[in-house]
Structure formats: C-alpha cells, structure tokens
N, C-alpha and C positions, 0 to 999 in steps of 0.2 A: 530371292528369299524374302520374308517376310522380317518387318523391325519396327521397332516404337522410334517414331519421328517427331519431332518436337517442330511442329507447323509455324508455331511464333512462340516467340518471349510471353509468359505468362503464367497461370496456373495448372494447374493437374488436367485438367480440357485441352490442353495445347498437346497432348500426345496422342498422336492416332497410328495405329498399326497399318503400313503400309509394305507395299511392292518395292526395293529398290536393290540395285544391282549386284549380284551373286560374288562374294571377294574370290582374290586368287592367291595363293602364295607366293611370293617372291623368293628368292635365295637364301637361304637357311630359317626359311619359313615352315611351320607347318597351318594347314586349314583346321580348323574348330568345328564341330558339329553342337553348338550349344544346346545343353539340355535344360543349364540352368543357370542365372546372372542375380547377384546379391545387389542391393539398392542400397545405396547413400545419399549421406545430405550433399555431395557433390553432385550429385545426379537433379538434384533439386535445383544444387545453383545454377545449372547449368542449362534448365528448363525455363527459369528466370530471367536469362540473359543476364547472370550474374558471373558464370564461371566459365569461360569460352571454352573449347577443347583445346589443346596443343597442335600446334602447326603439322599437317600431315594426319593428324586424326578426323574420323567423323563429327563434322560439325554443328548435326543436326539429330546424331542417336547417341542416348548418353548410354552408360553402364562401364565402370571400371571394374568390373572382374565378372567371372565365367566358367563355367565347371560343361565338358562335354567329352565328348569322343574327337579322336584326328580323323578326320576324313581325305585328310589329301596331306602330302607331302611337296615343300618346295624343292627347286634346285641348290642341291648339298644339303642337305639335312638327311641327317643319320641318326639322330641322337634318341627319335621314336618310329610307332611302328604305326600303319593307319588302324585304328580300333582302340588304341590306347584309351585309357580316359587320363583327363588333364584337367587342370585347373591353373587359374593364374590373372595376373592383374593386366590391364590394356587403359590406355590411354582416354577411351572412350570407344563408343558401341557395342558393349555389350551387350544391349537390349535386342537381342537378333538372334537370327535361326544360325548367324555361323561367323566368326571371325578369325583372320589373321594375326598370328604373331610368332616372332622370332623364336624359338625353337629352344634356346639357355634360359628362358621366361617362363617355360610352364613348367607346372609341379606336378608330377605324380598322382592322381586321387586313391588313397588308401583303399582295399578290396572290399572291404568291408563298410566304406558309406554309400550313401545314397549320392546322388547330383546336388540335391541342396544344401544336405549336409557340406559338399564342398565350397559350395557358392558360397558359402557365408566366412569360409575362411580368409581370403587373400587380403582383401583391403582392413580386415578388423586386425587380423595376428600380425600380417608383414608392418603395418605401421605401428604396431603395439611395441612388437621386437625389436626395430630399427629406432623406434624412440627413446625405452629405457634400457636398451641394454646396448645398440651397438654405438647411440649415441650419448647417451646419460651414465653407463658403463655402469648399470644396476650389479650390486654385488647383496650377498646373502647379510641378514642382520637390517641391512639398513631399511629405512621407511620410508614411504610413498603412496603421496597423496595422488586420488584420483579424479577429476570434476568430471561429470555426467558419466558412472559409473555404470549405467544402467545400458547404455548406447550400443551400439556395436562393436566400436575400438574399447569403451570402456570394462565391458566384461572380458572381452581377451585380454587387457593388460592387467586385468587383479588375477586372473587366472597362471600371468606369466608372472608376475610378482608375487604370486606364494610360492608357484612351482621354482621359483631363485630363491626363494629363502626369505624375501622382505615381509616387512610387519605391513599390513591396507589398510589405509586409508580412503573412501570413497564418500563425492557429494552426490545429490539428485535433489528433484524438489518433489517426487515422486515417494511416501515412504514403503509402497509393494513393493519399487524397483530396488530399494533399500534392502529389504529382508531378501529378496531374491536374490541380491550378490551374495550376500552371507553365504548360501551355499555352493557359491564359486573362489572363495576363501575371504573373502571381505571381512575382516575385524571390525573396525572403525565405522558405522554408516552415519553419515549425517546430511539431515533434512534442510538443504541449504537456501529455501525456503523459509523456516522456523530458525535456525540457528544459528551463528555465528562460525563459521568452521575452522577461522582461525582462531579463534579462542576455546571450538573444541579440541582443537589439534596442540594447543599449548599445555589445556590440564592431561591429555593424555600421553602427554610426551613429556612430563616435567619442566615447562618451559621451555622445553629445546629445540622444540619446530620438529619439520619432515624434512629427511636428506632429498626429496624429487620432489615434484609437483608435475603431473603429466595433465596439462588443461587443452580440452576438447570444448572451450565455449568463448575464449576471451576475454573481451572487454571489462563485463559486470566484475569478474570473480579476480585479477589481477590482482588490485590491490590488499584485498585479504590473501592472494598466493604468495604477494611478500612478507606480508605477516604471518605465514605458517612455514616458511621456509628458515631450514636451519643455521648458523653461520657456516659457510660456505657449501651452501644448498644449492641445486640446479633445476630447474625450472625448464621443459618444451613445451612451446605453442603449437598444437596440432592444426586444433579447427577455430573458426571463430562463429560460430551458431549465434553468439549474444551480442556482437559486433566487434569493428574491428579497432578502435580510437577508446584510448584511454589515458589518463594521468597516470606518471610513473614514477615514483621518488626514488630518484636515483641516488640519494642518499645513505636511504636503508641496500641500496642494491655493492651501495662503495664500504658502507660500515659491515655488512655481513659478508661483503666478498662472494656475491653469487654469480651464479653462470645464467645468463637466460639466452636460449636455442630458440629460434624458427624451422619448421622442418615442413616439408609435401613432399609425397610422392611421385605425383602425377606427370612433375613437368623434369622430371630429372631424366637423364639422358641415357641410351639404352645399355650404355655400357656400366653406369651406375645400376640400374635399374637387373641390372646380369649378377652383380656383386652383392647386392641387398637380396637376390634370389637365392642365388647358393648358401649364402648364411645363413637365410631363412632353413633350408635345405636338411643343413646339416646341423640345426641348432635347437631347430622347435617341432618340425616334422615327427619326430622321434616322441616328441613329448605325445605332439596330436594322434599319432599310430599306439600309442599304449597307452592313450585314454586320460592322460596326465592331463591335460588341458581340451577344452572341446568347443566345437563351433557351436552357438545358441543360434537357433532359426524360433522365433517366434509362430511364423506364418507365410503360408507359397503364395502366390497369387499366378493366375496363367500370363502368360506373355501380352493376350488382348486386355487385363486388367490393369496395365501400370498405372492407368492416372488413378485407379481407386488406391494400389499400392503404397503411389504418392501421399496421397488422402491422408492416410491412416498414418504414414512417417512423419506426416504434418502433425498429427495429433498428440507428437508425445507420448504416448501411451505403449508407443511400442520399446522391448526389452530385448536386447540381441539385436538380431539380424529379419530382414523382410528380405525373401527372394521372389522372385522372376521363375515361373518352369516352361520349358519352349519342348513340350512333346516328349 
C-alpha cells in the first residue's frame, strides 16, 4: 500500500509517499480502507522528531485518525460488516491507503457525510469531549474559556460548550478566526494578540473569572489562565503549540482553590481508549448526526500532498480542520 513516510526529522520535505507493507488484522481487529485522515499539530511533532509514536505503532507515518470503509475482518470480530464505513482515532499512521485497529475503536460514519467530513471529527470532538465534560464535568450555566479557538479541538469544544449550555469564551491572534467562531456559538472573542483576556474575561464576568479554561497552546497564556480563572475554577492542559516551561504561582492556585489537569490521548491505553470511545458514542454522536455540532474541514489535500498540507498547518491561517483524501 501506498503511505506518507517521514524519511528524517525535519520539515514538511521529510515526507515522501511511499511503498510499504500492506497491514493485517489481528484478533478482534478489523482492516481500514482509508479514504480519508485529518491532520494535527501532532503529526507535525512527530515529523520533527519531537513527538515519537507509542510503542507498537508506526514509527515513521504519522496520522492519528481515519475515516474509510472495512475491508477485512480479524479473528473474532463481529461487531462490523466488510463495506462499513468507520471512522476513529489510531495511534499513528494514518497517513495511508489502509490501517488496523481494534474493532471497540471505531465509530460509525453517519449516511449522510462524506469521508472528510468524517476525518475531521475524532481527534478535534473525542478530546474536546473527554476534556470538558468527562473530565472538567462541564455542566449547563457555567463558563469557559477557550485559547486557540480557531484550531481544530478549538471549534469543536465552543461547539460542545454551547450545545451544554455554557456561556464562550474564546482567544486567537487571528480576528477572521475570531468572527468565524461567532457562528459556532462563540460569545466572547478576544484578540489575544491585542488584548489582555484576563482582563477581558474579568469585565465580562463581573470580576468572577471563567469556571474552565480548556488551553491548547501552554506556556505564553498560563499565567493570564490564572488570572481568568474563577475561585475554585478548573483549568486542562491539551496542547502546548507555544511551549511547554513556564512560571506558576501557586499561590493564586492555593488562594482560589483550583484544579489544574494534564490530559493526551495518544498514549492512553486500549482499554481506556475503548471507554473514552463509547462515551464519545453515546454522548456526542447524537449531537453530530442531528447537525447540533459539526466537523469544520477548511481544506483536502490528496494523500501525495501532505508536506504542502503540512505547509499551510504551519501557517496558522488555517480554521478547523486540514484533511488527507486517499482515493
């Protein structure tokens, strides 16, 4: 089968589409006929020599998720039929004409999307979902802030934070990606670039701060996320995009009483990774099959394009999701 190989540590040139070894299913596996694979800043780090895969995965093709048809069935897997289409998150190698995984992992693709429409779902909504709601326990009323709103995790989690009931807050340094949350229910936008957002987030809250802060950048934005954060306010670290080392006054974190989370996906284990599926399953599906919430694709690129793909995810400039189409 054909796959985007990452030849060395480096730039967007370090990926070249090659020949290598056709998977097979294992025991409650099923095969993947990928049609189509979403791109993340993981996939970047990983091209870097910044973000290794996990032991037993592909250590030379990134792509953590995959929307296609079953083409093969392992030994004891019942649970689909070959011709299905699926979708669903994988450890790495996505970037390819076809992958293996456990069979309690993949989701459904609704009748009515297309392939890319589904590709852009599994790594923006399942960590959107598992951050503020299975693990921050978001409830209706309350607020939350979002950093890089514009992203891909970041438009599914304003989209799941209005569809629960909460008041948005959202930063960028971008103000298009700004006005373009607005119509994924964004209240709040701020140019965090130009303005201080803990101090927008104080006059727009009466001084009370946000009950969440979901940060997808790190370092830069920490200390202003304690300063927007309300007395006993909870705080997840997703991604760190802006680095990973900062000061932390653990002061304001003992006088407010807050909770701060580290959370990944990637390296959690399949039986976790089974449990954070079926929640997804039966929590948000529902929302995304009746149109409540919805995957943003900016833009496809074919499978021999990924290092321009790359390119363009380097530039910031992209909103949602950048997929992969593989035929």
């Amino acid at each position: 089968m054909k796959a985007v190989v990452i030849t060395k540590a480096g730039g967007p040139e370090v990926l070249a589409l090659r020949d290598v070894p056709d998977p097979s299913p294992g025991a409650g596996e099923i095969l993947v006929r990928v049609r189509a694979a979403g791109i993340n800043r993981a996939d970047v780090l990983q091209r870097m020599g910044q973000y290794p895969a996990p032991p037993g995965a592909p250590a030379d093709v990134p792509g953590l998720e995959y929307a296609g048809e079953v083409a093969a069935l392992g030994v004891g897997s019942e649970g689909w039929k070959v011709g299905d289409r699926v979708m669903g998150l994988v450890p790495a190698g996505g970037y390819a004409e076809c992958v293996t995984v456990n069979e309690a992992v993949a989701l459904r693709i609704p009748a009515a999307w297309s392939f890319e429409q589904a590709a852009a779902v599994p790594e923006a909504f399942i960590t959107a979902h598992d951050a503020l709601v299975r693990q921050l326990g978001l409830r209706s009323g309350e607020t939350v802030l979002i950093h890089a709103v514009g992203s891909g995790v970041g438009t599914a989690a304003v989209q799941l934070a209005r569809a629960y009931g909460a008041r948005t807050f959202g930063t960028s340094r971008s103000p298009q990606k700004l006005e373009r949350a607005r119509s994924l229910g964004l209240e709040i936008g701020i140019d965090s670039g130009a303005e201080d957002f803990a101090e927008v987030v104080r006059r727009h809250t009466g001084g009370a701060g946000v009950d969440m802060v979901l940060d997808l950048v790190g370092a830069p934005l920490l200390a202003g996320s304690i300063k927007a954060l309300a007395r006993g306010g909870r705080m997840i670290v997703v991604g760190l995009t802006g680095g990973r080392s900062a000061t932390l006054d653990l002061g304001a974190v003992l006088s407010k009483r807050l909770t701060i989370v580290g959370t990944v996906l990637r390296a959690r284990t399949l039986s976790e990774k089974i449990n954070v599926t079926a929640h997804f399953a039966a929590e948000v599906m529902p929302l995304l099959e009746g149109g409540i919430v919805r995957p943003i694709v900016e833009r496809s690129f074919p499978l021999a394009a990924a290092a321009d793909a790359h390119r363009h995810l380097e530039s910031n400039e992209v909103f949602g999701k950048l997929v992969l189409t593989c035929g």
